[in-house]
N, C-alpha and C positions, 0 to 999 in steps of 0.2 A: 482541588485540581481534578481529582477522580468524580465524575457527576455520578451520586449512588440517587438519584430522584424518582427511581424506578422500584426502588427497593422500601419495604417496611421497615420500622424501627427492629419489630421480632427478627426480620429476616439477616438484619445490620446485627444483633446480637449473638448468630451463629458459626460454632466452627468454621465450617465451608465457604462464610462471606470472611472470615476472620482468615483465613489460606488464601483466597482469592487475591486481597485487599493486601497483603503481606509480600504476596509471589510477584503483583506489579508493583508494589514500592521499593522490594528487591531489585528489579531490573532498573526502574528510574535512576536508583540512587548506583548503579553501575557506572565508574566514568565511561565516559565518551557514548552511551546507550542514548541518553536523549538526541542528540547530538547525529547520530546514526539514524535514528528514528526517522527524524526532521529530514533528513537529506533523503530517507528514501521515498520521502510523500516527495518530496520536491523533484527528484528525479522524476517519479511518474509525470508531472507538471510539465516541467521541462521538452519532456521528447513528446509527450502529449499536444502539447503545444506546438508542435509543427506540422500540426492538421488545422491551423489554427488560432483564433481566441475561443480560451477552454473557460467558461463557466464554469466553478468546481465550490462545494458546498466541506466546512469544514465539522469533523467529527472526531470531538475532545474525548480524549478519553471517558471510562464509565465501566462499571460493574453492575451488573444486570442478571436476572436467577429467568435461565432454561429450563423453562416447563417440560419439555420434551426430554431433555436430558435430565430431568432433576439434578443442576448442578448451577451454581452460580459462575457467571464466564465473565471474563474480562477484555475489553476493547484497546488497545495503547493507545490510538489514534488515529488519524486515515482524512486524506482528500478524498473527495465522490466528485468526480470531472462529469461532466456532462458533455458527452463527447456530441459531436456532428453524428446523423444520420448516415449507415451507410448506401452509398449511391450502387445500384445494381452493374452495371457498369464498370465502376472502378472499386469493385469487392475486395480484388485484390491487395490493393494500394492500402486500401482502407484498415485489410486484415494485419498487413504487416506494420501498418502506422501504431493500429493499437498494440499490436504484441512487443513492440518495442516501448511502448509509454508502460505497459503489462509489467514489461521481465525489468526496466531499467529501475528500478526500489529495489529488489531483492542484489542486484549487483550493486550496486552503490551501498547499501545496507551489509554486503560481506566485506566491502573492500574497508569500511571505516569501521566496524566492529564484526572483525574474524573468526571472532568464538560462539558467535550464533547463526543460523542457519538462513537470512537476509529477511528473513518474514515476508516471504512470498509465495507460501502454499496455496491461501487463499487469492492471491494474486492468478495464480497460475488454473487453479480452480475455475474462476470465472472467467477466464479468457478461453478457454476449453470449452466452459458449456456457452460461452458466446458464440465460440467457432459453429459446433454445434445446430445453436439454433440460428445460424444463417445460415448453413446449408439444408435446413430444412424453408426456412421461410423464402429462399431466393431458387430453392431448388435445380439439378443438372451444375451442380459443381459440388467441387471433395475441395475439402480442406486437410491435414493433418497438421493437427493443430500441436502436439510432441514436437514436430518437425520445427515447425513454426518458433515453437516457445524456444527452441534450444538454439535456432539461427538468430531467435532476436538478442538472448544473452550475449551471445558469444558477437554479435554488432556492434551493443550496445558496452560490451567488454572492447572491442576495439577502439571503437571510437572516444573511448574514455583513455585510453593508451595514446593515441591519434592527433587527441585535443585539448593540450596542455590550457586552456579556458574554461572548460565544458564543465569538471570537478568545480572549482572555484567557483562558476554560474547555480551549480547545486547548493552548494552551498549557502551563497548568499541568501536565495529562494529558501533552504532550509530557514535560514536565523530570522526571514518573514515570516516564516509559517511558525516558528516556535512561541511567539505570544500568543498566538491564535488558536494554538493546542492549550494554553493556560500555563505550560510550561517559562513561567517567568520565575518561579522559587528554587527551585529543583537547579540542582548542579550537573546530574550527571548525563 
C-alpha cells in the first residue's frame, strides 16, 4: 500500500524509515482516518470542479528519504488537479474558485476526523505562494491571500451547513478515490 520504490533496501532497514513507516500505519489504522483522508481529496475535486472538468493525477501514498533534510518523510495521499489557466481578466473569479477547491479538504478533513488538524498546511502553503506568483506574473493587482484562505473556509464551512447533499457528494467521490489510493485492505 505504502510505495517505498524510492527507497534502498539499507535505507528500509533504518530506525528513521522503521518511525516513518510505523507513524503512517498508526494513523491508517485510526478509525474513520482513511475515511477522512479520502473525503478530503474529494472535497478539493468537488468545488474544484466548478471551474470545470478537472484532469486530476492520482498520488498513492509513499515514503521517500529528504536529502535536504536528512530525514525520511511520508506522503498519505493526494489528488494533483490540473486546474484551467488563469484568464487575466477574470483573476479574480479564478482566485476565489481555487482558494475554495484549496481550503475545502482541510474543512471536510476537521469536520469527519476532529482530533487532527484537516491536513491542509501544505494546502494553504501553495495557494499563497500561487496567490503570489500571480500578482507577480499578471502584475497592478494585490491579492491577500490570508484573507482569501480564511473567506474561502468559512464558504466552504457554510455551504456544507447550507447543503444537506454536498457532504454526501464528498463522500461518494471520497469511496472513488479510496481504491485509487490502494486503500482497499486497511479499515481505518
Amino acid at each position: 500500500m505504502i510505495d517505498l520504490s524510492e527507497l534502498t533496501e539499507a535505507q528500509k532497514a533504518t530506525e528513521g524509515f522503521a518511525n516513518t513507516y510505523a507513524g503512517m500505519m498508526n494513523l491508517y489504522s485510526r478509525p474513520g482516518f482513511i475515511e477522512a483522508l479520502c473525503a478530503h481529496e474529494a472535497a478539493h475535486l468537488v468545488f474544484y470542479e466548478r471551474m470545470g472538468s478537472i484532469p486530476f493525477e492520482i498520488v498513492r501514498p509513499k515514503i521517500y528519504y529528504n536529502n535536504s533534510q536528512a530525514r525520511f518523510e511520508g506522503y498519505m495521499a493526494a489528488v494533483k488537479p490540473q486546474l484551467p489557466d488563469c484568464e487575466p481578466s477574470k483573476w479574480r473569479e479564478w482566485v476565489s474558485a481555487k482558494a475554495l477547491g484549496c481550503a475545502a479538504g482541510g474543512v471536510v478533513g476537521r469536520l469527519l476526523f476532529p482530533h487532527a488538524d484537516g491536513g491542509d498546511h501544505e494546502d494553504k502553503r501553495l495557494f499563497i505562494q500561487e496567490c503570489a506568483d500571480l500578482v507577480r506574473h499578471l502584475g497592478g493587482i494585490s491579492i491577500n491571500a490570508e484573507q482569501v484562505w480564511a473567506s474561502a473556509k468559512q464558504e466552504v464551512s457554510r455551504e456544507l451547513e447550507a447543503n444537506p447533499t454536498l457532504m454526501p457528494s464528498i463522500q461518494k467521490r471520497a469511496a472513488e478515490l479510496r481504491p485509487l489510493f490502494g486503500f482497499t485492505t486497511l479499515q481505518g
